[in-house]
N, CA, C and O atoms as CSV, one atom per row, in Angstrom:
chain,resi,resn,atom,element,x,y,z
A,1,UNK,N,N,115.111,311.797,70.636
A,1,UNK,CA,C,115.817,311.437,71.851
A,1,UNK,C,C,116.154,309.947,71.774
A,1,UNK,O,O,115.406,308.971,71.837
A,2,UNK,N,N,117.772,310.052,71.587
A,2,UNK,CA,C,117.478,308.281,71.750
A,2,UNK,C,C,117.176,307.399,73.111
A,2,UNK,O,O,116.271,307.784,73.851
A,3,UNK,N,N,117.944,306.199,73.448
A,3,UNK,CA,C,117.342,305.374,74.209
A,3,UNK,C,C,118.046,305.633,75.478
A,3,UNK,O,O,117.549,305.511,76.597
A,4,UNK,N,N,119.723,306.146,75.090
A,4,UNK,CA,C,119.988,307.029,76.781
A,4,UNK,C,C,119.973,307.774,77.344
A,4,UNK,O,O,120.237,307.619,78.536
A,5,UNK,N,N,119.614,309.201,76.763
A,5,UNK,CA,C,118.819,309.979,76.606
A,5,UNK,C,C,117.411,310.255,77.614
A,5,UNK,O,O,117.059,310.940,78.574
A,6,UNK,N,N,116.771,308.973,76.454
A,6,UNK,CA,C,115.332,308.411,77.730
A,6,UNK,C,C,115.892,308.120,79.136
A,6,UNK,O,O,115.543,308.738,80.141
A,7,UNK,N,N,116.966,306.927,79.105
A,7,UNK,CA,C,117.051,306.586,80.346
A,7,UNK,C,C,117.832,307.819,81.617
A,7,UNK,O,O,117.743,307.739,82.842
A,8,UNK,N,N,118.251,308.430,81.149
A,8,UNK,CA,C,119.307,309.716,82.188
A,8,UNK,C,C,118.150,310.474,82.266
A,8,UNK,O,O,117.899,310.817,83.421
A,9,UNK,N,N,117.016,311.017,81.066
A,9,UNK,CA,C,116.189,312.073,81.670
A,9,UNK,C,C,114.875,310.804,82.771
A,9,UNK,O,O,114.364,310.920,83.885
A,10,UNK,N,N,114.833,310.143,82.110
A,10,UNK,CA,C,113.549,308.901,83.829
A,10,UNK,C,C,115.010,308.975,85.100
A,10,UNK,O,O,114.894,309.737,86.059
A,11,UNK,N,N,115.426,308.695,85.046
A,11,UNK,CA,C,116.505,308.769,85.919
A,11,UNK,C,C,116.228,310.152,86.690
A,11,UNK,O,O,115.478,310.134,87.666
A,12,UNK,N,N,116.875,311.455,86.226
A,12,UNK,CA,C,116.581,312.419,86.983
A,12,UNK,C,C,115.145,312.767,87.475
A,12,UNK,O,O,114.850,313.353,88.517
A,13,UNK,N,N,114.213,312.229,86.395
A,13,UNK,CA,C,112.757,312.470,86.722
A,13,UNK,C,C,112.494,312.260,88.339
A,13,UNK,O,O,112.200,313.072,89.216
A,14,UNK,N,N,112.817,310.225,88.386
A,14,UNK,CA,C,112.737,310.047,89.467
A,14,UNK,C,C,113.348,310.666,90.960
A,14,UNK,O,O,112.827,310.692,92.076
A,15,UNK,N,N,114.810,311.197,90.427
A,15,UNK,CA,C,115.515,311.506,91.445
A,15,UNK,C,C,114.794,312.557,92.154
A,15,UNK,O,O,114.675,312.548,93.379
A,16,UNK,N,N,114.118,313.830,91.088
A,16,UNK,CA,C,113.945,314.981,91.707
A,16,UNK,C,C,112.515,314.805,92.366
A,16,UNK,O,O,112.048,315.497,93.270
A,17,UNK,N,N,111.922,313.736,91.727
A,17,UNK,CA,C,110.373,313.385,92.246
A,17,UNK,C,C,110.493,312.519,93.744
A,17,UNK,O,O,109.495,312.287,94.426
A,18,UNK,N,N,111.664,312.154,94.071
A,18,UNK,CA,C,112.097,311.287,95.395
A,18,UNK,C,C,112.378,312.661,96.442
A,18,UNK,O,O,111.726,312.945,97.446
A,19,UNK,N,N,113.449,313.337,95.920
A,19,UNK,CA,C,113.939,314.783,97.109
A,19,UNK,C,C,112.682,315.447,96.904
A,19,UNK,O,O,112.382,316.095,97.907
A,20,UNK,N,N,111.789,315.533,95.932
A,20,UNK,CA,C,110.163,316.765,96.301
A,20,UNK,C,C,109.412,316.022,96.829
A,20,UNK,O,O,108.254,316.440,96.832
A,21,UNK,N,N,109.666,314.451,97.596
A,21,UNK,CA,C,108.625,313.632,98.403
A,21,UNK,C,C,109.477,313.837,99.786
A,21,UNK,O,O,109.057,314.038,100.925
A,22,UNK,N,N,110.681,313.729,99.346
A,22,UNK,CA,C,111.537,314.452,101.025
A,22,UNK,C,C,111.068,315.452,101.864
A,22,UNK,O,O,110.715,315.450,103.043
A,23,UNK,N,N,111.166,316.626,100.688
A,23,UNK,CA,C,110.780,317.727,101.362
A,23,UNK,C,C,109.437,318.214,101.642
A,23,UNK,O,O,109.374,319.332,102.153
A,24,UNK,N,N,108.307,317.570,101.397
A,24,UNK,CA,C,107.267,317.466,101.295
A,24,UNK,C,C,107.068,317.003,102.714
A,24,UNK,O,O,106.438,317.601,103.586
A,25,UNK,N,N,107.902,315.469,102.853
A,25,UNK,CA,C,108.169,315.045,104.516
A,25,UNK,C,C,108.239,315.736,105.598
A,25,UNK,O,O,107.620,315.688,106.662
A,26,UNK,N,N,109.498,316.725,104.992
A,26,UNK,CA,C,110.109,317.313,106.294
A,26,UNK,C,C,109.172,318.645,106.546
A,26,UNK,O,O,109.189,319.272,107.605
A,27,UNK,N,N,108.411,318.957,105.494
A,27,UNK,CA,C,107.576,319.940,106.045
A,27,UNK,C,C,105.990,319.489,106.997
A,27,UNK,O,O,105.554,320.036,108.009
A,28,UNK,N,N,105.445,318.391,106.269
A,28,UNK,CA,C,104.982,317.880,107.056
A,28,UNK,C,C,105.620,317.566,108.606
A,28,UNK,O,O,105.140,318.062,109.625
A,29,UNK,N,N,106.720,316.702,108.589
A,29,UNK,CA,C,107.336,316.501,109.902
A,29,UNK,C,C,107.285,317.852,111.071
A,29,UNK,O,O,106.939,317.735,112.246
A,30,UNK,N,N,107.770,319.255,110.327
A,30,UNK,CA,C,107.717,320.368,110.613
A,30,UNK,C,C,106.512,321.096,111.967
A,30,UNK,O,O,106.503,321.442,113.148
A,31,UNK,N,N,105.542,320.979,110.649
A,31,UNK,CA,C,104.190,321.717,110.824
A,31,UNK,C,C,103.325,320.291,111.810
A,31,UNK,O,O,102.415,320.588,112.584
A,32,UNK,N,N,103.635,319.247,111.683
A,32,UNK,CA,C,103.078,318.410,112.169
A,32,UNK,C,C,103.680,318.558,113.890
A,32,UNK,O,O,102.884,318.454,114.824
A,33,UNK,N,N,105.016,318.784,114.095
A,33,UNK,CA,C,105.421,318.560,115.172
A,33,UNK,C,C,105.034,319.911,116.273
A,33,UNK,O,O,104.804,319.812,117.479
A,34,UNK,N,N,105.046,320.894,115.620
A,34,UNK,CA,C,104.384,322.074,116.158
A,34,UNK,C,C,103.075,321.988,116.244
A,34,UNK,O,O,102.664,322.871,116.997
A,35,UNK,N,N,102.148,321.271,115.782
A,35,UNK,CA,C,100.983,321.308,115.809
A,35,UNK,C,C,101.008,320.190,117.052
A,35,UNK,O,O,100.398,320.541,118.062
A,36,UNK,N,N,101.572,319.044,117.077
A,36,UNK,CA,C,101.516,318.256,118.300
A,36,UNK,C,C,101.706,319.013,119.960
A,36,UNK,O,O,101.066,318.748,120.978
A,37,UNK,N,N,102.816,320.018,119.766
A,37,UNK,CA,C,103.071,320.637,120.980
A,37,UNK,C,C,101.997,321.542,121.188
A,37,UNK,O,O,101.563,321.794,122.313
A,38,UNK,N,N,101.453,322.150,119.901
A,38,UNK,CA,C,100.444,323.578,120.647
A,38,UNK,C,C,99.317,322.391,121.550
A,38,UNK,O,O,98.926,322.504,122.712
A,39,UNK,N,N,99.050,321.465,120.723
A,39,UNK,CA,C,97.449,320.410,120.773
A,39,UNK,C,C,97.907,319.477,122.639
A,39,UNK,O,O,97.114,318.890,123.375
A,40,UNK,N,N,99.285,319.679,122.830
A,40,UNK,CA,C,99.763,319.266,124.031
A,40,UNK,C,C,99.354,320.300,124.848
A,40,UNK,O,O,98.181,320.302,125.220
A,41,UNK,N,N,100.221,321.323,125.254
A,41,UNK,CA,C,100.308,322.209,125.908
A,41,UNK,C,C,98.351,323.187,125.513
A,41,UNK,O,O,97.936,323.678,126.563
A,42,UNK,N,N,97.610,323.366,124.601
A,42,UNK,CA,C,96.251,323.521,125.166
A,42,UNK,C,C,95.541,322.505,125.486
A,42,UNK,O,O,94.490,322.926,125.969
A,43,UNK,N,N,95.570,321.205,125.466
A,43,UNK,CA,C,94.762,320.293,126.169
A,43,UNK,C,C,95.226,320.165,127.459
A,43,UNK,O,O,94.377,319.724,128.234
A,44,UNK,N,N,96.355,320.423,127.960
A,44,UNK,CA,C,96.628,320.896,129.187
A,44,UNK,C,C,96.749,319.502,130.004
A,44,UNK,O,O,96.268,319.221,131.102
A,45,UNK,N,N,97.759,318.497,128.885
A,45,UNK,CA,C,98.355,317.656,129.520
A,45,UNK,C,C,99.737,317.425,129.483
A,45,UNK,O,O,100.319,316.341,129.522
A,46,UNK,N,N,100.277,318.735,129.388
A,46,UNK,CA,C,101.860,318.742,129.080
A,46,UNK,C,C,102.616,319.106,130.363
A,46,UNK,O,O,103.829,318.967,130.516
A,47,UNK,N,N,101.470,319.747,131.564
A,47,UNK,CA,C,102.196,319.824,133.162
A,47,UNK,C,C,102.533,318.224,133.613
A,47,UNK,O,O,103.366,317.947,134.476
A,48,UNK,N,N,101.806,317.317,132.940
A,48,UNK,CA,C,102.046,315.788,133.749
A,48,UNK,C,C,102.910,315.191,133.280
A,48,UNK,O,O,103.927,314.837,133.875
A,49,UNK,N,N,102.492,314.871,131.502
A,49,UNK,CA,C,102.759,314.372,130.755
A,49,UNK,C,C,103.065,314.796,129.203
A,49,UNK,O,O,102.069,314.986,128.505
A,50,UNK,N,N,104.319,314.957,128.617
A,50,UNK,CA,C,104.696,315.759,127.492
A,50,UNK,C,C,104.600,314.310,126.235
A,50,UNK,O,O,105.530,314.031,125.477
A,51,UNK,N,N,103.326,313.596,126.283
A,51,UNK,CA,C,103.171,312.925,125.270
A,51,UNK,C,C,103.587,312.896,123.736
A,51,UNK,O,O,103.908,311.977,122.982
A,52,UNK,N,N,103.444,314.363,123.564
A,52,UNK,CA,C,103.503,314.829,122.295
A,52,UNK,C,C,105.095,314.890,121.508
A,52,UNK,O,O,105.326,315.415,120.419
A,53,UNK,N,N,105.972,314.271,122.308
A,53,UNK,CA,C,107.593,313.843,122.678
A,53,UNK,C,C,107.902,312.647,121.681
A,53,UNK,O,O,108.818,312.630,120.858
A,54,UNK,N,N,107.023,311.712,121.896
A,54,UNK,CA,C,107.025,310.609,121.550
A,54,UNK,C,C,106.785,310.202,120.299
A,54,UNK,O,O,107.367,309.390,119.580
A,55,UNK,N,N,105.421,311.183,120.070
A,55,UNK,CA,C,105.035,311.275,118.393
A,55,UNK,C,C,105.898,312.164,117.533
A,55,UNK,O,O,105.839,311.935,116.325
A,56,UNK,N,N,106.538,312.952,117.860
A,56,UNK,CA,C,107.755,313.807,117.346
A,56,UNK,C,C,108.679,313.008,117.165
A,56,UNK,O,O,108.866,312.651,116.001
A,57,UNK,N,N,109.569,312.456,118.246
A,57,UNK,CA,C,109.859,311.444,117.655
A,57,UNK,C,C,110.499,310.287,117.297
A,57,UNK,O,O,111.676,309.971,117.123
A,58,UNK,N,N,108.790,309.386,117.186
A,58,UNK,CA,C,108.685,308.352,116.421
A,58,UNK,C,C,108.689,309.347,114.688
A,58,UNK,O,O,109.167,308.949,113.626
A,59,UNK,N,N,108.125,310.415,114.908
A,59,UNK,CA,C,108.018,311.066,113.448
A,59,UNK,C,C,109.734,311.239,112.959
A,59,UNK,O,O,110.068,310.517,112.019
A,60,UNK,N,N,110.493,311.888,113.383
A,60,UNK,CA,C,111.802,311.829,113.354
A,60,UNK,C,C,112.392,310.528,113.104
A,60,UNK,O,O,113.295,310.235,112.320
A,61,UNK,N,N,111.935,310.024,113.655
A,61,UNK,CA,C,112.852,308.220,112.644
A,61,UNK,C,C,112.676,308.004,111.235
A,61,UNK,O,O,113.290,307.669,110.222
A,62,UNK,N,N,111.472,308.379,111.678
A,62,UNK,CA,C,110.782,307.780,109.952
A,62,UNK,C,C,111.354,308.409,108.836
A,62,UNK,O,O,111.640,307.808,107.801
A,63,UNK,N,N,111.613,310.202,109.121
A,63,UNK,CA,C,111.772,310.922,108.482
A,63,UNK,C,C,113.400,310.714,108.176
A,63,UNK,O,O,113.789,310.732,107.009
A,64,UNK,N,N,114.159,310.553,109.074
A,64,UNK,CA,C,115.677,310.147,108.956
A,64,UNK,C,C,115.638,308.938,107.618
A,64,UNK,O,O,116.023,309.092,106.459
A,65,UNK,N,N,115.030,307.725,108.266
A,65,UNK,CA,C,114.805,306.140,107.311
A,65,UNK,C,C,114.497,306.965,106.041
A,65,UNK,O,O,115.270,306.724,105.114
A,66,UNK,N,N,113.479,307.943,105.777
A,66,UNK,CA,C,113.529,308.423,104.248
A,66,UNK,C,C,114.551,309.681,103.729
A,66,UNK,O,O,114.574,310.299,102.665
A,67,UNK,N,N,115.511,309.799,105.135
A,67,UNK,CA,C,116.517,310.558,103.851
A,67,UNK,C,C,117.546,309.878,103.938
A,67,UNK,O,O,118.421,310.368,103.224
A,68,UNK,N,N,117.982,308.699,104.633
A,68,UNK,CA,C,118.765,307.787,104.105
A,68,UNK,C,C,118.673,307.168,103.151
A,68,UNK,O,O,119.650,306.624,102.636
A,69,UNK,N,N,117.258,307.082,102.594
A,69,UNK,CA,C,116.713,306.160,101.170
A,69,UNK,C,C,117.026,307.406,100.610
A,69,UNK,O,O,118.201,307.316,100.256
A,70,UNK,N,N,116.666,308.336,100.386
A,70,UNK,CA,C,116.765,309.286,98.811
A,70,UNK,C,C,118.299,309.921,98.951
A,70,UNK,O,O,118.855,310.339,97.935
A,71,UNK,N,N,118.932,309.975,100.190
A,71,UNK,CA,C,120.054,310.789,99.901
A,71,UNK,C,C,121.600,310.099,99.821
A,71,UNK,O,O,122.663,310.609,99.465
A,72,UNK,N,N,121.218,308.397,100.414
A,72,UNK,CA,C,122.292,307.482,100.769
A,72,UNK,C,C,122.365,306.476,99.738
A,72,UNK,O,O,123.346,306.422,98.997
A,73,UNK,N,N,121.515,305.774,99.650
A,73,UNK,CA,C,121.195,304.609,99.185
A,73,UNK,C,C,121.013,304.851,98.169
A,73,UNK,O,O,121.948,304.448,97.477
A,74,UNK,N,N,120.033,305.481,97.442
A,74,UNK,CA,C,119.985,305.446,96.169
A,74,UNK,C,C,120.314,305.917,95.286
A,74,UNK,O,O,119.908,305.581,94.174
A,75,UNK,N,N,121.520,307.250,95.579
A,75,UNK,CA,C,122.219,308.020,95.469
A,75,UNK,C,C,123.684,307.284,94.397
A,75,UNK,O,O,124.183,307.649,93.333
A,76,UNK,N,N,123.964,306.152,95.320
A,76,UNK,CA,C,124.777,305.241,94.589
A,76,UNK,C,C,124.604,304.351,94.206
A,76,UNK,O,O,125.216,303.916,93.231
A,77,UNK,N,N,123.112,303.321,95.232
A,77,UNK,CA,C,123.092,302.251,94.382
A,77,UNK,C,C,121.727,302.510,92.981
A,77,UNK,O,O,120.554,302.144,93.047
A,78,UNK,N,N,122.283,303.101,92.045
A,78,UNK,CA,C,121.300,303.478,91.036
A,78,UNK,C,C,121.854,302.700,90.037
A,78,UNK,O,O,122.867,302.043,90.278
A,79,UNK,N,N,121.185,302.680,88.648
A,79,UNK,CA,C,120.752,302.067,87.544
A,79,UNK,C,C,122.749,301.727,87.308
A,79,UNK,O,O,123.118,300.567,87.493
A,80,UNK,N,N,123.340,302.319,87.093
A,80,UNK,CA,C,124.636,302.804,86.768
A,80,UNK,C,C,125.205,301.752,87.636
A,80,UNK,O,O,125.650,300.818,86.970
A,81,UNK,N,N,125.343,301.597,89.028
A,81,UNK,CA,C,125.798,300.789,90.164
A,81,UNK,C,C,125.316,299.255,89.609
A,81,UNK,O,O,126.097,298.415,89.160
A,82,UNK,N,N,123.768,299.077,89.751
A,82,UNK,CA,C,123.299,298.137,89.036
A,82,UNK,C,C,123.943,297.227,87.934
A,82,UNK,O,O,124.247,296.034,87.914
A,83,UNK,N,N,124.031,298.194,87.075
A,83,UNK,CA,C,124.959,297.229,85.851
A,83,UNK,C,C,126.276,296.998,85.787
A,83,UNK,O,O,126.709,296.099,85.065
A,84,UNK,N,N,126.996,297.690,86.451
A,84,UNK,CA,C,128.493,297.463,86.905
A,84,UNK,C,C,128.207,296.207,87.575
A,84,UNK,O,O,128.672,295.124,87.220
A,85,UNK,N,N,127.430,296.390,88.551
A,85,UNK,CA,C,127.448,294.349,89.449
A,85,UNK,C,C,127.188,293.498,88.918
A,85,UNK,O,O,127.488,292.370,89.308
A,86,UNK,N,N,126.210,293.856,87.300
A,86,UNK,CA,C,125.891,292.319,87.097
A,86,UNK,C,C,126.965,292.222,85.575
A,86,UNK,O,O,127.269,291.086,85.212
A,87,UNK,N,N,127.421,293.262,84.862
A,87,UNK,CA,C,129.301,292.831,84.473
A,87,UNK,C,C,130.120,292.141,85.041
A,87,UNK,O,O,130.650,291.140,84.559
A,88,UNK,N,N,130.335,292.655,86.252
A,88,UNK,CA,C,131.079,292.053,86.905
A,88,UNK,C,C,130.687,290.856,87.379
A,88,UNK,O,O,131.470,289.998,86.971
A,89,UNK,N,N,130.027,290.504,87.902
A,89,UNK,CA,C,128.987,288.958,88.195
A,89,UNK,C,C,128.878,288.257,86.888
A,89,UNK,O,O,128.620,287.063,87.043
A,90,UNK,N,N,128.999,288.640,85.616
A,90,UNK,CA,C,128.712,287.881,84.112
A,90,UNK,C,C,130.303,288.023,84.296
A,90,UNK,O,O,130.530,286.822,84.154
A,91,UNK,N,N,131.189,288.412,84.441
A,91,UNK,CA,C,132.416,288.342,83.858
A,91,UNK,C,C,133.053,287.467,84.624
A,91,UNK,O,O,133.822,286.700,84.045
A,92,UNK,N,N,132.906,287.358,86.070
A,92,UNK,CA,C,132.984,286.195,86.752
A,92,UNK,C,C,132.721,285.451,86.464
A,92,UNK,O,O,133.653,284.667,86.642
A,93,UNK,N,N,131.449,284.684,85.770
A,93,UNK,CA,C,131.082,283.649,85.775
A,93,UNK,C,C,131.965,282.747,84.135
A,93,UNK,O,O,132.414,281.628,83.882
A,94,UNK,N,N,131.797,284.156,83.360
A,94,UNK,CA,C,132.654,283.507,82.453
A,94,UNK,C,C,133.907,283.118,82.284
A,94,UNK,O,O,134.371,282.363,81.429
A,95,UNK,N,N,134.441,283.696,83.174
A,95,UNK,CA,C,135.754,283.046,83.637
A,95,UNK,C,C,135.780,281.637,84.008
A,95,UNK,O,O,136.498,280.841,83.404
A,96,UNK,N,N,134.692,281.144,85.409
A,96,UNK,CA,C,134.768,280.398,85.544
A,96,UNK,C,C,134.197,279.072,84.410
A,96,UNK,O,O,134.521,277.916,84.685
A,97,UNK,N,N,133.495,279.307,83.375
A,97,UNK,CA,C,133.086,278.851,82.222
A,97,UNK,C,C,134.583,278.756,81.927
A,97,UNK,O,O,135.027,277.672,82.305
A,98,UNK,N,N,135.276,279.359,81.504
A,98,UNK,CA,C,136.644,279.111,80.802
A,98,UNK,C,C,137.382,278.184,81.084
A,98,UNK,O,O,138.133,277.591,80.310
A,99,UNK,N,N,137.183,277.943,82.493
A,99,UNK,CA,C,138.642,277.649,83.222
A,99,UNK,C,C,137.922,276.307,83.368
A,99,UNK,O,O,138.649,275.318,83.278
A,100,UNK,N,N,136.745,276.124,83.558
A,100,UNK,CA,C,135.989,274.614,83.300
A,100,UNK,C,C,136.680,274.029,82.105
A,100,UNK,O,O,137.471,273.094,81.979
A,101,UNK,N,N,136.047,275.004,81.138
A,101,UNK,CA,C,136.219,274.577,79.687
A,101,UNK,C,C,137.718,273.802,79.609
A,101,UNK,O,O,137.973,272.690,79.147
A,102,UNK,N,N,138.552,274.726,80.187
A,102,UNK,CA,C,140.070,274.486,79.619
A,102,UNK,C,C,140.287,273.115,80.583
A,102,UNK,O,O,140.592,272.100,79.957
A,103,UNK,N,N,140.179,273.011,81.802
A,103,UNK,CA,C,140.424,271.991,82.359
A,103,UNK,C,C,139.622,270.443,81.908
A,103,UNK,O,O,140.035,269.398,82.411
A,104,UNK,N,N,138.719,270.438,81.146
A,104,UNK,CA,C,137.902,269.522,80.155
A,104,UNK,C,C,138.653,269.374,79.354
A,104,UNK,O,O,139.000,268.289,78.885
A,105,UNK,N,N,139.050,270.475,79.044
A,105,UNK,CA,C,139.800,269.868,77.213
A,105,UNK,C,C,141.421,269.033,77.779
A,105,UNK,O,O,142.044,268.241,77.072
A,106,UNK,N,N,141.771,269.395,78.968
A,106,UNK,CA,C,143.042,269.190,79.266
A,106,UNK,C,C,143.581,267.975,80.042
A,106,UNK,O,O,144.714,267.639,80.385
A,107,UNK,N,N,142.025,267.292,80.236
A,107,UNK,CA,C,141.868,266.146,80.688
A,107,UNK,C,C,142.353,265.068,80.125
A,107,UNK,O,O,141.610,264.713,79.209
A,108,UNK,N,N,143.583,264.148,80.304
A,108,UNK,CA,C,143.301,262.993,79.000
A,108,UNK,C,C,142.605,261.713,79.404
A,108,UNK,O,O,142.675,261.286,80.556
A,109,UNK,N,N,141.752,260.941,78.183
A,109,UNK,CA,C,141.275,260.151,78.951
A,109,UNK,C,C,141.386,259.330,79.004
A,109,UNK,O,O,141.664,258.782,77.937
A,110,UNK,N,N,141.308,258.635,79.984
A,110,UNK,CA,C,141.751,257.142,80.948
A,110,UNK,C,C,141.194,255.665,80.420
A,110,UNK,O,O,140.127,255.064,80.548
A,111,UNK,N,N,141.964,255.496,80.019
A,111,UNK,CA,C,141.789,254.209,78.993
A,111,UNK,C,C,142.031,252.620,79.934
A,111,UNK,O,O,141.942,251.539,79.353
């Protein structure tokens, strides 16, 4: 296997090891949020107060914030995205190296 090879199969490694920590989430999120309502409604403080609202969700944010990370964000800004910016950021800069350069050489000097 050569060396890109390595890098495309760590690449997917990670990807699929990020969506099986997703869904791992959302089942937790799931089973967790049903378990909040039964643990509401038999402690028999859900006629006053539906507490168990709140921890659902605050759980629901969190769970959103991690599928914007695995399904948004890193989706595009990956290894691939990465090196396109810093080409482009080196190719910039050498330009401006050039255009230094040329305006140095094009200088005459003042005697």
């Amino acid at each position: 296997m050569d060396a890109n090879q390595h890098e495309l199969y760590e690449y997917a490694r990670k990807r699929i090891k990020q969506k099986k920590g997703l869904y791992f989430h959302f089942v937790l999120f799931f089973l967790g949020s049903i378990f909040l309502f039964i643990i509401n409604k038999w402690i028999g403080l859900g006629e006053a107060n539906n507490w168990y609202i709140w921890g659902v969700t605050s759980w629901l944010f969190f769970f959103i914030l991690h599928f914007i990370k695995v399904f948004i964000t890193d989706s595009f800004m990956n290894k691939n995205w990465e090196r396109e910016q810093i080409n482009r950021l080196m190719a910039t800069q050498e330009k401006k190296i050039e255009q230094l350069k040329n305006e140095v050489e094009n200088q005459k000097p003042t005697e």
